[in-house]
MDAnalysis code that builds the backbone (N, CA, C; Angstrom):
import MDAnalysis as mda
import numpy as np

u = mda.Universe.empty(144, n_residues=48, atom_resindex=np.repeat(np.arange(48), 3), trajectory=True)
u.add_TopologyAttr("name", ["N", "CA", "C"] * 48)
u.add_TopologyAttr("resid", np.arange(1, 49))
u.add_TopologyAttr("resname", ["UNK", "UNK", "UNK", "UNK", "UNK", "UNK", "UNK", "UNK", "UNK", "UNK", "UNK", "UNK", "UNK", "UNK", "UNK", "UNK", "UNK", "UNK", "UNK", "UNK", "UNK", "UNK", "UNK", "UNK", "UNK", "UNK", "UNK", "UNK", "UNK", "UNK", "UNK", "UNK", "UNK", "UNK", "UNK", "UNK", "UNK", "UNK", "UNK", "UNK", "UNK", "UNK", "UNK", "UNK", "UNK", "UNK", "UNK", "UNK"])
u.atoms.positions = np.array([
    [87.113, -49.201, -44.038],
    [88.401, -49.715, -44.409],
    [88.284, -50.342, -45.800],
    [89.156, -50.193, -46.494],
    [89.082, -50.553, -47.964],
    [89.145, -52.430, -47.893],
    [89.080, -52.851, -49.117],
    [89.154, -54.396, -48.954],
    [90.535, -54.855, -49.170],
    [90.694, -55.623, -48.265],
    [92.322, -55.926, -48.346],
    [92.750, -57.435, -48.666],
    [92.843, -57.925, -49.164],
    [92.963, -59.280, -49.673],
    [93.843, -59.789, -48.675],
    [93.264, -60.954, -48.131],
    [94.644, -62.020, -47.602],
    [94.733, -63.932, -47.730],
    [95.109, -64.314, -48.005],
    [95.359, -65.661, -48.358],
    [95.695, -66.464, -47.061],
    [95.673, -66.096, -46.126],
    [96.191, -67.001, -44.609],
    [95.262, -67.357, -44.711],
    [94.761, -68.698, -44.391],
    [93.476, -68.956, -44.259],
    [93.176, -69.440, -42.744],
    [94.873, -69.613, -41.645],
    [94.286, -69.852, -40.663],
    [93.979, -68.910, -39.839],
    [93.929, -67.465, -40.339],
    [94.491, -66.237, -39.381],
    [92.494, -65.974, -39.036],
    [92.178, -65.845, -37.908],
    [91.145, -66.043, -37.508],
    [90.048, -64.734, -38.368],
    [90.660, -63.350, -38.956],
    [90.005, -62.479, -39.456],
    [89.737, -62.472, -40.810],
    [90.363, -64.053, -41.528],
    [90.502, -64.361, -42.828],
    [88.504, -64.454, -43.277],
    [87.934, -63.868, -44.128],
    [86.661, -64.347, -44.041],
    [86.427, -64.089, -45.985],
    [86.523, -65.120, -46.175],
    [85.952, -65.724, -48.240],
    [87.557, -64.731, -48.768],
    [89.028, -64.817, -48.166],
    [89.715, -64.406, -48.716],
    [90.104, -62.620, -48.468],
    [89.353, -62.227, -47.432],
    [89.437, -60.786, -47.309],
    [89.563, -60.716, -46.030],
    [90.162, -59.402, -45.330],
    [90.553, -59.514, -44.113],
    [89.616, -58.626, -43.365],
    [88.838, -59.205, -42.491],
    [87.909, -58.624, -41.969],
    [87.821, -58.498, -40.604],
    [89.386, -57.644, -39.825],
    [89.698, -57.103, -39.256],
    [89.165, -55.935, -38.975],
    [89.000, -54.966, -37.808],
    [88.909, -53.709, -37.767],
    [89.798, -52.972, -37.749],
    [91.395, -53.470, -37.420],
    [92.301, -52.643, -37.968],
    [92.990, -53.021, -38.430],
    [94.631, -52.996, -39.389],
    [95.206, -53.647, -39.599],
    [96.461, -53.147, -38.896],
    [97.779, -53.843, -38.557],
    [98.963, -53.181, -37.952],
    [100.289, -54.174, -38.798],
    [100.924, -53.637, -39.813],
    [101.714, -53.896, -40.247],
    [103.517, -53.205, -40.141],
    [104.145, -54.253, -39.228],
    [105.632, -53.670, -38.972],
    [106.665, -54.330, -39.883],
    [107.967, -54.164, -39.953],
    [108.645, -54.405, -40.751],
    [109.158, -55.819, -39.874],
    [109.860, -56.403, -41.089],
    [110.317, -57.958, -40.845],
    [111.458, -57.871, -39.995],
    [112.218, -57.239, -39.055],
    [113.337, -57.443, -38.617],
    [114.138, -56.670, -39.941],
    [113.797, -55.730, -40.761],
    [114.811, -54.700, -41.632],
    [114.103, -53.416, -41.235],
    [115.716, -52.582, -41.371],
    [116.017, -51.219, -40.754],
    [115.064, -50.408, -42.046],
    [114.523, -51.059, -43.022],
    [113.572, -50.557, -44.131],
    [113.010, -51.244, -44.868],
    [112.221, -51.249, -45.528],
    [111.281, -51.855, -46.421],
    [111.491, -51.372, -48.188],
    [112.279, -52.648, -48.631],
    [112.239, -52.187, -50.453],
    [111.479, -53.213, -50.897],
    [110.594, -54.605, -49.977],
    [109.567, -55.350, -51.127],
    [108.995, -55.807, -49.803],
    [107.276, -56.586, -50.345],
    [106.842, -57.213, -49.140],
    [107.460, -58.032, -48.231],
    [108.435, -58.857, -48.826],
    [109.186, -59.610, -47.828],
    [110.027, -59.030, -46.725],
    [110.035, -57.793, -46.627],
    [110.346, -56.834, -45.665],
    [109.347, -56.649, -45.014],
    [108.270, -56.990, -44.511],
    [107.044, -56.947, -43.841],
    [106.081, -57.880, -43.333],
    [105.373, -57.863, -42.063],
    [104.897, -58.767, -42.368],
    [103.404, -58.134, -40.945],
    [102.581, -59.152, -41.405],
    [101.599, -58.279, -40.811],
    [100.989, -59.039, -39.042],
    [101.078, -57.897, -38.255],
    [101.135, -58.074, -36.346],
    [99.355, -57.854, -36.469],
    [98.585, -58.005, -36.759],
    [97.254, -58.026, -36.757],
    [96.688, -59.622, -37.044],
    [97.441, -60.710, -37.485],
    [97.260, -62.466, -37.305],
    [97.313, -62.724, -35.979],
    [95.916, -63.261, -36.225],
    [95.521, -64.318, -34.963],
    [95.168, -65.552, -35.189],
    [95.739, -66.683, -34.781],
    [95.420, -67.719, -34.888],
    [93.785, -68.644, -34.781],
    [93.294, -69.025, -36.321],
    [91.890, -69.377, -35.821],
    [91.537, -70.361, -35.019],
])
């Protein structure tokens, strides 16, 4: 998996700023489409 940057720092897969998840699963925010990140948000956070 490529390196994916994330800034949550409480999300339990957060590790020196990179997400070190084995997968990632990203759905849309409650919009029927996506025209910027704030249309998204990512279902792979777990609380550390």
């Amino acid at each position: 998996m490529p390196d994916i940057k994330c800034s949550v720092s409480e999300c339990l897969y957060n590790k020196n700023i990179k997400c070190g998840a084995p997968m990632i699963q990203v759905e849309r925010n409650g919009s029927s489409s996506a025209d910027s990140s704030d249309h998204t948000k990512c279902e792979t956070f777990k609380r550390n």
